[in-house]
N, C-alpha and C positions, 0 to 999 in steps of 0.2 A: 635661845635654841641654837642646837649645832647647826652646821650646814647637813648631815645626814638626816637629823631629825627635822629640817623646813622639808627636805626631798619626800621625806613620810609623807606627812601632812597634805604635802601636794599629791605625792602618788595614792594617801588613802583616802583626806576628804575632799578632792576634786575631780568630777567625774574625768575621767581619762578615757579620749576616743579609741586611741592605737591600746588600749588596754581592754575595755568590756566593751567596746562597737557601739550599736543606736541610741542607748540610754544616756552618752554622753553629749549624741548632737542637737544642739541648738537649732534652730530652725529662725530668728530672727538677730538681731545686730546688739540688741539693747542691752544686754550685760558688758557688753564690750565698749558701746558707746559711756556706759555709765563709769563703767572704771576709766575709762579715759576722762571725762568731765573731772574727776577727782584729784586725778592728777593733772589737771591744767591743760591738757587736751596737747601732750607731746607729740602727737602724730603730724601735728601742724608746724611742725619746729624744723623740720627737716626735710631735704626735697627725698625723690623716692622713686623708685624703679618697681613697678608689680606685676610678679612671673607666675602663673596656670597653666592650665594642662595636666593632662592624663600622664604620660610618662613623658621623662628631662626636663622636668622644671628642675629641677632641684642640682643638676648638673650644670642647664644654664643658668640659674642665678649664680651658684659659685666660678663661671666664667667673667660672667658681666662683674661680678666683684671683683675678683681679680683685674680684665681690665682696668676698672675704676682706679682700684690701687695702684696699678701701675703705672700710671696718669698721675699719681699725687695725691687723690682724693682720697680723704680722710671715712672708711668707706663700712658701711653699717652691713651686718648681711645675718638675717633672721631666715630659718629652713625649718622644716618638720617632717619626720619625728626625729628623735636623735638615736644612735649605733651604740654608743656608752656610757656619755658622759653628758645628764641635760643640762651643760653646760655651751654643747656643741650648736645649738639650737641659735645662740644670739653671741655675735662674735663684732670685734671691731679691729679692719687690718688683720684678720685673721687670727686675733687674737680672742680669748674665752671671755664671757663675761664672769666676772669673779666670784669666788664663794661668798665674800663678803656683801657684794653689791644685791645678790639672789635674800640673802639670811636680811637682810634689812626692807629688802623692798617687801618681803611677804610681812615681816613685821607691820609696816607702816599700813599695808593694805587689810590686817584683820580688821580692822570696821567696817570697809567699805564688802569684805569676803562674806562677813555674816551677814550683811543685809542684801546682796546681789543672790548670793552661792553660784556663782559665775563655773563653769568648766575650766578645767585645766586647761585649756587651749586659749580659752579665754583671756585667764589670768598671764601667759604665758608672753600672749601676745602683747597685753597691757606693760606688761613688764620689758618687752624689747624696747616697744615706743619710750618709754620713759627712759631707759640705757642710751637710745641713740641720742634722744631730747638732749642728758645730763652732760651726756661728753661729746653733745656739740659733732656730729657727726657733720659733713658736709651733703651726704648720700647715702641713702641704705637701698638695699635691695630686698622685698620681700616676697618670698615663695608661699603662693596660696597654700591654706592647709589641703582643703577639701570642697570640692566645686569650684566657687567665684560669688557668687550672688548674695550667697550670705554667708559666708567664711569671714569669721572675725577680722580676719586681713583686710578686710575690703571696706574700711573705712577712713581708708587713704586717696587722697587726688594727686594721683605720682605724676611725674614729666612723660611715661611712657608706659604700658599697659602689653606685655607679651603673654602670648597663650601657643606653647607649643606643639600642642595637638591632640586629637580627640579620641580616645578608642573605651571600651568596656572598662568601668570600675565601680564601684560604688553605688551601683544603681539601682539601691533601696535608698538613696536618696537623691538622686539626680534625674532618675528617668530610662527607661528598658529603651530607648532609641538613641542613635546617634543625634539627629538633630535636639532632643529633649537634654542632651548631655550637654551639648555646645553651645544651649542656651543659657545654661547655670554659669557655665566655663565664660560665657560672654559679659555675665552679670558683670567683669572688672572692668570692662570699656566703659572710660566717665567721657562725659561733655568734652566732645572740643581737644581731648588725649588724643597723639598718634595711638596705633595700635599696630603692631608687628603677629603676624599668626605661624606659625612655624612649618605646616604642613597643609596643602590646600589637598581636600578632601570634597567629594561632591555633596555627600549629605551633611557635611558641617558648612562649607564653605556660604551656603546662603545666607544662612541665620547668622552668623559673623557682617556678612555685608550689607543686611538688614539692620542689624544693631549696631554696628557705625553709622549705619547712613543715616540712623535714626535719631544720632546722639550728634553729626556732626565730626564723627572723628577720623580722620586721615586714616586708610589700613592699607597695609601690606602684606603680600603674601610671600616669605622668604626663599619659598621654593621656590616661585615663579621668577627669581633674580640673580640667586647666588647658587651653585654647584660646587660639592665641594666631593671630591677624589679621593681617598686613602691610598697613598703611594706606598708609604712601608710603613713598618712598625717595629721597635726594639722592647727591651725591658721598659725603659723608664717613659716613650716620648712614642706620638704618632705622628705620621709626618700627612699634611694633607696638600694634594690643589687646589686653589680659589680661584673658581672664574665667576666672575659679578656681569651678568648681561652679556653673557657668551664672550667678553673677555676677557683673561687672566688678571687676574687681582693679583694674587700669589702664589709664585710656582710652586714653593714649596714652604708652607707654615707648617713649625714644629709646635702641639699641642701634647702636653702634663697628662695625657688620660689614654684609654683603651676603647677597643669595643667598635666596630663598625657605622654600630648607631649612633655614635655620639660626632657622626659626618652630621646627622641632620641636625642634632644640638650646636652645633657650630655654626650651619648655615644659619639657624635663627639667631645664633647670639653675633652675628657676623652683622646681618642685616637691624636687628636693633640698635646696635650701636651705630649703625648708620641713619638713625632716627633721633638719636641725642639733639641735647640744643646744642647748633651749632658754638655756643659762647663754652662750651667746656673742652672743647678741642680733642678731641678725643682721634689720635693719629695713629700712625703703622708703629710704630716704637711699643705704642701702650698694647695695643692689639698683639705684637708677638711676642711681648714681653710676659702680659697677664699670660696669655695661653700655654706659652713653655715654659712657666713657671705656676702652673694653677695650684698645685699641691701644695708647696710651702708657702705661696700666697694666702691660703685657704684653709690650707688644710681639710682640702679636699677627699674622699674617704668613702670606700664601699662599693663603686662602680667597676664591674670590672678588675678587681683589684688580686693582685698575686699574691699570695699568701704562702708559696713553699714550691720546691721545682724539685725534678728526679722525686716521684712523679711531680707534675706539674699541678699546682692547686690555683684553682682561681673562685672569689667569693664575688659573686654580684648579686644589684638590690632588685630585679625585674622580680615582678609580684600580680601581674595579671596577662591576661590574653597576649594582649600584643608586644607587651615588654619580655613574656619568657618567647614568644616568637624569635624576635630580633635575636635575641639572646643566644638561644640554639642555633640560628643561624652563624653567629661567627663563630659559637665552640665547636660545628662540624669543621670550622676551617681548620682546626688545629691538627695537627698530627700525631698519634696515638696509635697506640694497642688497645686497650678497651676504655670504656668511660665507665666512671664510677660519679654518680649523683647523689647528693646530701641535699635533702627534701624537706620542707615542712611548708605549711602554709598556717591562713588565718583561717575560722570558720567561714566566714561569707562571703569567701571566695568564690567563685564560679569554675569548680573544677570539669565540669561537662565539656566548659571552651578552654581551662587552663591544661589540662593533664595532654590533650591530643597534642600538644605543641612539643612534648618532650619526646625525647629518641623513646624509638621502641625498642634498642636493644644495649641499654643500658644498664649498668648495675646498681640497683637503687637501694639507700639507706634512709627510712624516711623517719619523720622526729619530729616532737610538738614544739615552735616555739614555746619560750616560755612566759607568756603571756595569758591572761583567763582568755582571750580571745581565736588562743591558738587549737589548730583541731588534733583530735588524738590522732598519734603517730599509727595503730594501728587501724581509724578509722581511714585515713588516707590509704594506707597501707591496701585496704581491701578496695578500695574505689581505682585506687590504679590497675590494681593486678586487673579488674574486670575491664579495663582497658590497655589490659596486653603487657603492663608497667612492670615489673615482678620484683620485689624485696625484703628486706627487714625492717618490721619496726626497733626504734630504740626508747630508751628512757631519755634522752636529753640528745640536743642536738653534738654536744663535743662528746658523746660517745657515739655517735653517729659519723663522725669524722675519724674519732679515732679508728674505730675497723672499718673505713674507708682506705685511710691512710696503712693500715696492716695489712689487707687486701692489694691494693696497689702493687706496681711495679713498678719501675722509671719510668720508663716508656710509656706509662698510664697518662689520663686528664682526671680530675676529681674537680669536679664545680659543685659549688655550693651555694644554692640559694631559695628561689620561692617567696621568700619574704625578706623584707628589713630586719624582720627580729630573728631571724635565722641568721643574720651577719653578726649583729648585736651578740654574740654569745662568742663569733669565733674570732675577730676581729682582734 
């Protein structure tokens, strides 16, 4: 089989979560456990770093990667869902795992596919462990898919255990309260693992301190330690303050990325790495080195990211409550003549708490990812306007961009996001 036609087979006979929603998730570990016994249980072959939470896991694993790289270390780094190419998913040094490595690994695993029928995510993950296993990584870092508790990821005993913080997602499977969410999110905290938390919150913060204390495991709370400043920002680089315990760490650390919010991704990835095992030495070189270089380290992609200027376009991956909050909050910082908004979301969204987060006087073009899971452009279309929201639906989201972009003037902002897979299309 080609490599387009394994990508079939996986996008058609493996349920796919970020593609048709609940019918694809698992609710226990054992297809994952079983594909790993098959393959000699590669999860155990390589030490490992594992990052949860609600919104910037996925920002700080590809910092903590970077670090690592930076440092020497030979450095695994597994994320979900992927923007273009599911290749983006399982990377080594920033580098793709190959067409060929993919077209074989599915090969070998048709026996064990017919007698599990495992999920895509499943199979996906089985397939990084085994990449990191073959080529001898020294370190991977891996980003929970969904929850902690029973996320196929979660059958790894890493050196360190981060969960960057806790807000509204998913919660036809995790739990309609914050503390029922941070208890799924907690399920990665093993025996006797530090634990780094990235945001102390009072209705999460117990049940975190509970289930360390229950397990044994050193926690910290990053906010409680590290502050970190946004002093300026360019095209390419943000420049931050670091104070660690009210004193200066670094006056001025240049970090690869954007976005206001990705202060608090920093303080957590700042402070984890100050939980590493001592023996890997992990010093100020490595730390401003990954972070002013995260992008070509990484290959980094979707956050915040510039996509065209006069007018000014920016595409980010915020996708619920709290991450389009954040979000609007720093595109009010920018300067402009009007905003124009490129919209779409997924159906089981929570548009009741998502939609009030966006400007109300905005020019909106909204649009179905293109996903079965995504919702119709004109049914959003009509739930905003009833919240004051007022636009066009399109057929597709780069027609949705395009009479953005026609629309527009220089002096305009055009953001675009709502979803991952509203990037995925214009990226």
């Amino acid at each position: 089989m080609s490599y387009q036609q394994i990508l079939d087979f996986l996008y058609a006979q493996l349920p796919m979560f970020h593609r048709i929603g609940a019918a694809a998730y698992k609710k226990d570990l054992g297809n994952t456990l079983a594909l790993l016994e098959y393959l000699g249980n590669p999860q155990q072959k390589f030490q490992s770093i594992h990052v949860g939470g609600t919104n910037g896991k996925g920002s700080t694993s590809h910092m903590l990667s970077a670090i690592l790289q930076a440092k020497g270390f030979k450095t695994g780094l597994y994320v979900s869902p992927h923007y273009r190419d599911f290749r983006e998913r399982i990377k080594i040094n920033g580098q793709y795992i190959s067409r060929q490595y993919v077209i074989d690994f599915v090969e070998k695993m048709k026996p064990i596919i017919a007698e599990v029928q495992p999920s895509f995510f499943e199979l996906t993950v089985a397939m990084a462990f085994d990449y990191f296993a073959q080529r001898k990584v020294e370190v991977a870092v891996i980003e929970v898919g969904l929850g902690g508790r029973l996320d196929s990821t979660n059958v790894i005993t890493p050196v360190l255990s981060v969960i960057t913080n806790i807000s509204f997602d998913h919660m036809q499977f995790l739990g309609n309260s914050l503390p029922e969410i941070a208890a799924e999110k907690a399920g990665i905290i093993k025996p006797g693992i530090p634990v780094v938390i990235g945001e102390t919150h009072p209705e999460s913060a117990p049940v975190f301190e509970a289930t360390a204390r229950a397990k044994n495991a050193p926690i910290s709370f990053a906010d409680q330690h590290i502050q970190v400043r946004l002093l300026a920002e360019n095209v390419s680089h943000s420049y931050f303050e670091v104070k660690k315990n009210e004193r200066v760490w670094y006056p001025e650390l240049a970090a690869n990325l954007h976005g206001d919010y990705q202060m608090l991704n920093v303080q957590t990835v700042l402070e984890a790495v100050s939980k590493l095992p001592k023996a890997w030495e992990i010093n100020d070189l490595a730390i401003i080195t990954g972070l002013n270089d995260l992008v070509p380290l990484t290959r980094f992609m979707g956050r915040w990211q510039l996509l065209g200027e006069n007018p000014t376009i920016i595409a980010d991956s915020a996708h619920n409550e709290a991450g389009i909050q954040m979000a609007m909050q720093q595109l009010a910082k920018i300067p402009r003549q009007k905003l124009h908004l490129v919209i779409g979301v997924l159906r089981d969204k929570d548009l009741v708490k998502m939609l009030p987060q966006l400007p109300i006087d905005g020019v909106y073009y909204f649009a179905k990812p293109d996903i079965p899971r995504g919702l119709e452009a004109e049914v959003l279309q009509k739930t905003a306007a009833e919240q004051g929201r007022k636009g066009r639906a399109y057929s597709s989201v780069k027609n949705a961009l395009k009479a953005a972009r026609r629309q527009a003037q220089a002096e305009d902002v055009i953001y675009v996001g709502g979803s991952i897979f509203v990037l995925a299309e214009v990226l």
